[in-house]
N, C-alpha and C positions, 0 to 999 in steps of 0.2 A: 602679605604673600598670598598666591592663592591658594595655599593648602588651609589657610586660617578663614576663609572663605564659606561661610556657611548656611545653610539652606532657609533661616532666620535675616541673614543679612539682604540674601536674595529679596526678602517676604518685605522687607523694611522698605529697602529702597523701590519696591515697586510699587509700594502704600496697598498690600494684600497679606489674606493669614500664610501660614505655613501651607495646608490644607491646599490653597491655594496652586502654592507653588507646584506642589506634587502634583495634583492632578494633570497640571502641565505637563511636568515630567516625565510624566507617564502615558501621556496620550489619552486622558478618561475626558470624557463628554461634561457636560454642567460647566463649562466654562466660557465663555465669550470669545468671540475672534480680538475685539479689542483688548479686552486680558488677558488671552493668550500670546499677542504679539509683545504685548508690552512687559512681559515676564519672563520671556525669549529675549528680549532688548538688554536687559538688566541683567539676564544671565551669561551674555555673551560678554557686554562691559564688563563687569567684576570675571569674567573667566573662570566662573566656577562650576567645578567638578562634581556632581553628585556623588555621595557615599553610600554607593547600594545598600550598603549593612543596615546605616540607621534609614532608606528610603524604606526597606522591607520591613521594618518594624515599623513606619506610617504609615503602608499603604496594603502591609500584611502579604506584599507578594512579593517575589524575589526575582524576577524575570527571567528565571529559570523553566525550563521546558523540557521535558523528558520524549525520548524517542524509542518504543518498547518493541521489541522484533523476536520474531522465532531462534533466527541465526543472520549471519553476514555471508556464508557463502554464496548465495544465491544472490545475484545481480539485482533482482527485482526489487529487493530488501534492500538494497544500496542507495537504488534512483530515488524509492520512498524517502528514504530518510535524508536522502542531500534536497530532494524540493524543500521536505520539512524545514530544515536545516536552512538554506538557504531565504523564505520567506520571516522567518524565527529572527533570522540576522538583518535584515531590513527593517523589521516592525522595535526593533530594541532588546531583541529575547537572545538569549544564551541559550544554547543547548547539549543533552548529555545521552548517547546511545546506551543501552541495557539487553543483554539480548540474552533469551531466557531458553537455548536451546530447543525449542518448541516445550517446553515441560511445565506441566501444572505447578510444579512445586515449587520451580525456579523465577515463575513468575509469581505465586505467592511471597515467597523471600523479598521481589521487590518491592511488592505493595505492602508487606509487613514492617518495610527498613525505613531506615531517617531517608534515603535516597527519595521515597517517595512524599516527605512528610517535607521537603527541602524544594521540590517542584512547583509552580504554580497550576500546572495543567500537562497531560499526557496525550501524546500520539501513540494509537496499542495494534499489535499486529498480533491479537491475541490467540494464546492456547488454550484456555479455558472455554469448556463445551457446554458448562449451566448457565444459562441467563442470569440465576441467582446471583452470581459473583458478581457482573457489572454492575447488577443492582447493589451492591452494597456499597459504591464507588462516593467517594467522599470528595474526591475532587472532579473537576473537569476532563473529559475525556472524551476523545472521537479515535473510534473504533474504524484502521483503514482495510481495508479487504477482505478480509474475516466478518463476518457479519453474525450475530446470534438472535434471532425472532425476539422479542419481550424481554429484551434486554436494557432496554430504555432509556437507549445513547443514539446521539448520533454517528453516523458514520459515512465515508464514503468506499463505494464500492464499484467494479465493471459489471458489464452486458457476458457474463458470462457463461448462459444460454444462449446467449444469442448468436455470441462467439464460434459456439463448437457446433452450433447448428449451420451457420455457415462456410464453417471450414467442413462437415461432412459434407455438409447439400455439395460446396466446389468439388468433392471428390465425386460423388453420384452424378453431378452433369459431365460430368468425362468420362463416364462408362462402367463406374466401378459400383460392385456390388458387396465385395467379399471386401470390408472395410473393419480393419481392428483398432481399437481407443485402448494405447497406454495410458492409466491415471495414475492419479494419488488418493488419500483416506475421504471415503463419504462423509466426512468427519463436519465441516465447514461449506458454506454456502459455496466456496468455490468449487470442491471437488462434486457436490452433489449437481450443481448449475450444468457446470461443462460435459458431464454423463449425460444429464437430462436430456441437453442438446444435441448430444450425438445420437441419443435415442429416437430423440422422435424423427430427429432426420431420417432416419432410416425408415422410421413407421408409416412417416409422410410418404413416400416413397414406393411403397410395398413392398420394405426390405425386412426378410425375417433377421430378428436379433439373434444370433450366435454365443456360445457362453468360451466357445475357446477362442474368440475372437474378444474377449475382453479383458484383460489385464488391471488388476488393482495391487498396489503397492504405494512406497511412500514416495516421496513428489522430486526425488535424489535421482542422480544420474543413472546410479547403478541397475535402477528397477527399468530403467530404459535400455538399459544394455543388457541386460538380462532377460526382461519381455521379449526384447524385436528378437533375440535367438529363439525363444520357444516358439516365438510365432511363426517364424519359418523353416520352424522343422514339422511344423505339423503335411498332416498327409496335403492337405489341402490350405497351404498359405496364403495369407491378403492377399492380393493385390496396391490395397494400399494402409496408411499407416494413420490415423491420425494420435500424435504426441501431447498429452495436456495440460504441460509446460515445459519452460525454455530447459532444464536441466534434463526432465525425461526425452526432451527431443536432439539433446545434445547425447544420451546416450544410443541412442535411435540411431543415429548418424554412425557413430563408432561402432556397434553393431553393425551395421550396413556391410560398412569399410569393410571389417574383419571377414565376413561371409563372404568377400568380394562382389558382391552388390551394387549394380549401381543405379544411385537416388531418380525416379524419373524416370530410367528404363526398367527396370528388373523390379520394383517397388516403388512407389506414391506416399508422399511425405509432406504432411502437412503441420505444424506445430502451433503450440499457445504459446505468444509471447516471444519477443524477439531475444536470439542471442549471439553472440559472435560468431560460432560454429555455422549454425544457419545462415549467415549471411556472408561468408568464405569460403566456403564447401560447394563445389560449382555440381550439379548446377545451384544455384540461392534457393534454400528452401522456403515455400510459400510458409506464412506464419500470419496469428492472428497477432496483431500489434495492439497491446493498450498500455493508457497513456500512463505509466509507472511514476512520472518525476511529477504529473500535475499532478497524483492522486496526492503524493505528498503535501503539496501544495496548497491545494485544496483543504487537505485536512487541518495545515496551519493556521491559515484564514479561518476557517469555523473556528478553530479550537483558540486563536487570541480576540475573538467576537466574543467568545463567548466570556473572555477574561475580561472585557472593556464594558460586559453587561454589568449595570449599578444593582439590578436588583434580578435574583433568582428569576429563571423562565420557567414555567412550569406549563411549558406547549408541549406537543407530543415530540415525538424524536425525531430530527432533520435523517434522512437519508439520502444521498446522491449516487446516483449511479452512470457512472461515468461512460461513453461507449466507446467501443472498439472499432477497429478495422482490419478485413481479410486484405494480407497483401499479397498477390499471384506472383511467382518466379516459376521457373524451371522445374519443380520438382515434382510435377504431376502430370502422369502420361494420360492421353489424350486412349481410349478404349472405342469409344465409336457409340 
């Protein structure tokens, strides 16, 4: 029967060790095209089923894949972890979400628990702000959009200076000057990237920076609907808006609404990051679009390279930076 079918009988009939056969199983390098097919052959005839339990005690890995996120309400967090997810399931890997509320603690808990000691390798949308931590990191890890200097992972990441300098530059070549950036915490490469960029656009320019024209808050809806109100009750309101992300721009929008505001006439609206709102709300808010489902993607590729390496790489730390694109709708009036 083939439940009596086992990963020795496989070994016999293909006249190879045990060792052998795994590596097959497993997709690892050091093996021949001729005995790899021929051990495919023999596993197909006998119809047998691999027993992950005793493969993971041969080959020490479980094909388990872990997917580490701040939270799931935000969309972005979603598309990451279905590319992950979805490349994970192609390559032979299982995988498991954990989502650590953005909090240091929450994500110590997981890197302290069996949950972590049960993974082969982690996809991290990390909370932690010391480099120190990653360095203590015992297994394999690729760090996706969050990025930390001397941390000594790799990672993949967006153009996100480059991002918000082109979405202000589109707002300065159509006339506007008095331009305000809702953000999120300086905390992370992202938040500090897309400031940066709004900045120098402006300096590029010969635009003086304003300090009530700047909003800092956390990267939630609410800090967007509650920004675009202060900002246009001041004595002296934008002209136009840029949002630096999809959740702060969805609050932007519903701010608008409520003021009886409208996007494109009355105020200039541009966003990071595409989201439903923005792109049903007529007129289509312009937004900067990056590629959310590759990064995941991307991150799974590195991160089961790195599981297929026989021996420890001890090169400096891969970083990709993936780019973006400004995409122009309706939502930015034309000043002269």
């Amino acid at each position: 029967m083939t439940c009596d079918i086992t990963i020795k009988d496989v070994a016999k009939q293909a006249n190879v060790s045990v060792a052998t056969v795994s590596r097959v199983l497993n997709g690892l390098d050091r093996v021949s095209d001729q005995t790899r097919k021929k051990v495919l052959k023999v596993v197909k005839e006998l119809n047998y089923v691999p027993n992950t339990m005793a493969a993971s005690m041969i080959t020490k890995q479980t094909q388990m894949l872990a997917v580490v996120v701040p939270e799931i309400e935000n969309p972005f967090y979603t598309s990451v972890i279905k590319g992950t997810v979805n490349v994970a399931k192609e390559r032979g890997y299982n995988t498991f979400v954990f989502s650590t509320n953005d909090s240091e603690s929450e994500e110590d808990t997981f890197f302290e628990s069996s949950l972590r000691r049960n993974v082969d390798g982690i996809v991290l949308i990390g909370a932690h702000k010391d480099p120190v931590f990653y360095q203590k990191m015992n297994k394999p890890v690729i760090l996706v959009d969050r990025y930390i200097d001397g941390c000594g992972l790799d990672g993949v990441i967006i153009d996100n200076f480059g991002g918000a300098y082109e979405a202000t530059k589109y707002l300065i070549e159509y006339g506007h000057r008095d331009i305000a950036i809702i953000t999120g915490p300086q905390t992370f490469n992202d938040g500090t990237e897309r400031y940066w960029g709004y900045q120098q656009a402006l300096k590029d320019n010969g635009i003086e920076l304003v300090s009530d024209y700047q909003k800092h808050g956390d990267w939630f809806e609410n800090n967007g609907y509650q920004s675009t109100k202060e900002l246009m009750k001041l004595p002296k309101p934008p002209t136009a808006i840029f949002a630096a992300n999809n959740l702060i721009c969805q609050g932007t929008i519903k701010a608008l609404r409520d003021l009886d505001l409208t996007i494109g006439l009355d105020v200039s609206l541009v966003g990071f990051d595409a989201n439903d709102l923005a792109e049903f709300v007529k007129p289509r808010v312009s937004v900067v679009k990056r590629p959310t489902y590759e990064m995941g993607t991307h991150a799974a590729e590195m991160l089961i390279e790195k599981l297929k390496q026989v021996e420890k790489n001890e090169s400096f730390p891969k970083k990709v930076t993936l780019g973006v694109e400004l995409q122009k709708f309706g939502s930015v009036k034309y000043l002269g």
